[in-house]
PASEBA-1860 file (N, C-alpha, C; in nm, 3 decimals):
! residues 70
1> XXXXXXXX> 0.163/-8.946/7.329/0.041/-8.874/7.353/0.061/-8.724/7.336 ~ 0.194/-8.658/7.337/0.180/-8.523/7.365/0.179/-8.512/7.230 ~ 0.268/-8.545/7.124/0.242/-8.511/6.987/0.067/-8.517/6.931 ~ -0.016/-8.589/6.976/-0.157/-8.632/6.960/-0.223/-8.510/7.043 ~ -0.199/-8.446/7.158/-0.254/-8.313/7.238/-0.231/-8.194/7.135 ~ -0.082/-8.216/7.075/-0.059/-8.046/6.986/-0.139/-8.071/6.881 ~ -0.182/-8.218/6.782/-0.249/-8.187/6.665/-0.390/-8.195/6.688 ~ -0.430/-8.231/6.808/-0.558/-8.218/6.862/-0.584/-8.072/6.876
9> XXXXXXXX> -0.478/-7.977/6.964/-0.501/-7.859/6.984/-0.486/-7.707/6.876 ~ -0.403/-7.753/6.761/-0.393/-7.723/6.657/-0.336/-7.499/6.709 ~ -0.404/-7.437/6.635/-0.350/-7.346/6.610/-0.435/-7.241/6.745 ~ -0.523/-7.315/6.812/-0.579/-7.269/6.916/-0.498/-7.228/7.043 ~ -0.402/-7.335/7.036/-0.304/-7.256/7.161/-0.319/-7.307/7.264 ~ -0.219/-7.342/7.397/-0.243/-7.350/7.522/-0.322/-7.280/7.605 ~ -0.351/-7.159/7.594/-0.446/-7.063/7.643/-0.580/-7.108/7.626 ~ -0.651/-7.178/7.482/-0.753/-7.203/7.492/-0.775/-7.330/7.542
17> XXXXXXXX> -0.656/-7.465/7.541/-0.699/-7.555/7.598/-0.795/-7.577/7.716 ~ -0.905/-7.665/7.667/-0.974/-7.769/7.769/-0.973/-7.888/7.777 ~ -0.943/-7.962/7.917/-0.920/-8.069/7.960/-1.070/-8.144/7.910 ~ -1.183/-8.091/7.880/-1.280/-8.185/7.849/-1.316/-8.162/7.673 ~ -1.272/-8.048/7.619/-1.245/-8.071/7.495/-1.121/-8.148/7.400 ~ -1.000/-8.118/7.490/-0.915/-8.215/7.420/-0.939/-8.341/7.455 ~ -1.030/-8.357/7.499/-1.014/-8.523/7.604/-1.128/-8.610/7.468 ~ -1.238/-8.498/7.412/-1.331/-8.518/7.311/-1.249/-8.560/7.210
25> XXXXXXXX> -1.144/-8.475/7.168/-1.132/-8.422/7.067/-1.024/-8.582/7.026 ~ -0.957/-8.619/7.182/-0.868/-8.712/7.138/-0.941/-8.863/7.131 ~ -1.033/-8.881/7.179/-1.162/-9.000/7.172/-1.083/-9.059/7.347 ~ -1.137/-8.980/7.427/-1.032/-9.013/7.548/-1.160/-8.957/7.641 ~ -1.125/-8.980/7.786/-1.204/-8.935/7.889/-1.099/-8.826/7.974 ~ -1.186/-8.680/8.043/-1.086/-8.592/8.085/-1.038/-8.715/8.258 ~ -1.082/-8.816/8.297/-1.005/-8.927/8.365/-0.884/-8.964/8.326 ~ -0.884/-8.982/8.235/-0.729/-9.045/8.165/-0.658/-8.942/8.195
33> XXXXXXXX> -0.675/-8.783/8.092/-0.601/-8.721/8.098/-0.560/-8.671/8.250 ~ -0.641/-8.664/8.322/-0.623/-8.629/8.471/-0.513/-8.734/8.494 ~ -0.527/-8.833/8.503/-0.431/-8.947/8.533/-0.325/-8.958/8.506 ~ -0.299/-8.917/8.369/-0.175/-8.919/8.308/-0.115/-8.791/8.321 ~ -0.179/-8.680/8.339/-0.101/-8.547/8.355/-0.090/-8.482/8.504 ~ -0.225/-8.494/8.552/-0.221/-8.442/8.709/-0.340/-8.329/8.742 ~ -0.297/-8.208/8.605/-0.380/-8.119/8.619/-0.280/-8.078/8.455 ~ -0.407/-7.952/8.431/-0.451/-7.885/8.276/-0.189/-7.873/8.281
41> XXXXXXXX> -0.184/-7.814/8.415/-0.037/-7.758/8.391/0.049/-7.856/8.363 ~ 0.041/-7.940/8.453/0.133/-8.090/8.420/0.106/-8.121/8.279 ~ -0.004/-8.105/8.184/-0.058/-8.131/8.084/0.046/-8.040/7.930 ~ 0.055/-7.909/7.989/0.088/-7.833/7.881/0.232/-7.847/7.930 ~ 0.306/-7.849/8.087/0.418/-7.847/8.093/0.481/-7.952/7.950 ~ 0.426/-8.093/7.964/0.457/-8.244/7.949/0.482/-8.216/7.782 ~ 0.335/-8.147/7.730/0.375/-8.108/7.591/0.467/-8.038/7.520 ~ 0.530/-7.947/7.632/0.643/-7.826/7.581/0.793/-7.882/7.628
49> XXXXXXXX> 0.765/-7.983/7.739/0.886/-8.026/7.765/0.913/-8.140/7.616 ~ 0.799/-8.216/7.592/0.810/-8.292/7.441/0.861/-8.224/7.325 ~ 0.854/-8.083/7.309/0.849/-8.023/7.211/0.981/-7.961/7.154 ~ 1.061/-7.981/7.315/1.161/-7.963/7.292/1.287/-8.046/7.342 ~ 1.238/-8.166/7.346/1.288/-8.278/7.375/1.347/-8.308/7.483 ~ 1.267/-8.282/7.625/1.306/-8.264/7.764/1.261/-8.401/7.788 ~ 1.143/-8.441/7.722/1.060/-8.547/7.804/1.128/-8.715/7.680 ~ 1.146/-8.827/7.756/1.211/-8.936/7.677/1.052/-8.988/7.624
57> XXXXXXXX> 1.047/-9.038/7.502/0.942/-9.094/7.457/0.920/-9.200/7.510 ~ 0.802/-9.275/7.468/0.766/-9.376/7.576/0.765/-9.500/7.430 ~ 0.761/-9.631/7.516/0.765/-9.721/7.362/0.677/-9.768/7.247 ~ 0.538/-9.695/7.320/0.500/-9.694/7.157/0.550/-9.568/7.035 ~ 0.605/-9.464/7.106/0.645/-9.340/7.031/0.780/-9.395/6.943 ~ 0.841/-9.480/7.070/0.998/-9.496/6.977/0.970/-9.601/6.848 ~ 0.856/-9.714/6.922/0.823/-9.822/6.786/0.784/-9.714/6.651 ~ 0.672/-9.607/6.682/0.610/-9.524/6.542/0.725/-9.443/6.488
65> XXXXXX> 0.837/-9.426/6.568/0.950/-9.345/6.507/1.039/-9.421/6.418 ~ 1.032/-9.559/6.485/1.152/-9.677/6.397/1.089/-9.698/6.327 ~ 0.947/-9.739/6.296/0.853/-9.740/6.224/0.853/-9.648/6.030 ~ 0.848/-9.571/6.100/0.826/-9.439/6.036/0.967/-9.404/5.935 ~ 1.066/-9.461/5.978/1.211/-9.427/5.921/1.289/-9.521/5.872 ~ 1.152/-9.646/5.875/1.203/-9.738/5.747/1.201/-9.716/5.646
END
C-alpha cells in the first residue's frame, strides 16, 4: 500500500497530503486508511519508513515483487 500512497501522491508531497483525497484518489475510504495507519503521521511515517526499507513488505508486495522478477 505505501508504494500505491507515493504514486497516488505524486510530486505533491507529504505537506499537501489528504487523508480524504488520497483515500479518493486510491478508490479506498479515509476508514481504511484510518485503520491501517492510525492518523495522517502514522500514514507518512509508514511511507518513509517503506522508502527506505525500515518497514518488511507484506505478502501481497513480496508475491508482485517475485512476480515482477520473473
Amino acid at each position: 500500500m505505501a508504494l500505491r500512497i507515493v504514486d497516488a501522491e505524486g510530486a505533491e508531497g507529504a505537506e499537501a497530503l489528504s487523508m480524504r483525497a488520497l483515500a479518493e484518489r486510491l478508490g479506498s475510504s479515509t476508514a481504511t486508511l484510518y485503520r491501517h495507519f492510525g492518523n495522517r503521521a502514522g500514514l507518512v511515517t509508514q511511507v518513509v519508513d517503506h522508502m527506505f526499507g525500515l518497514v518488511e513488505p507484506d505478502d501481497r508486495e513480496l508475491a508482485r515483487r517475485a512476480g515482477s522478477s520473473l
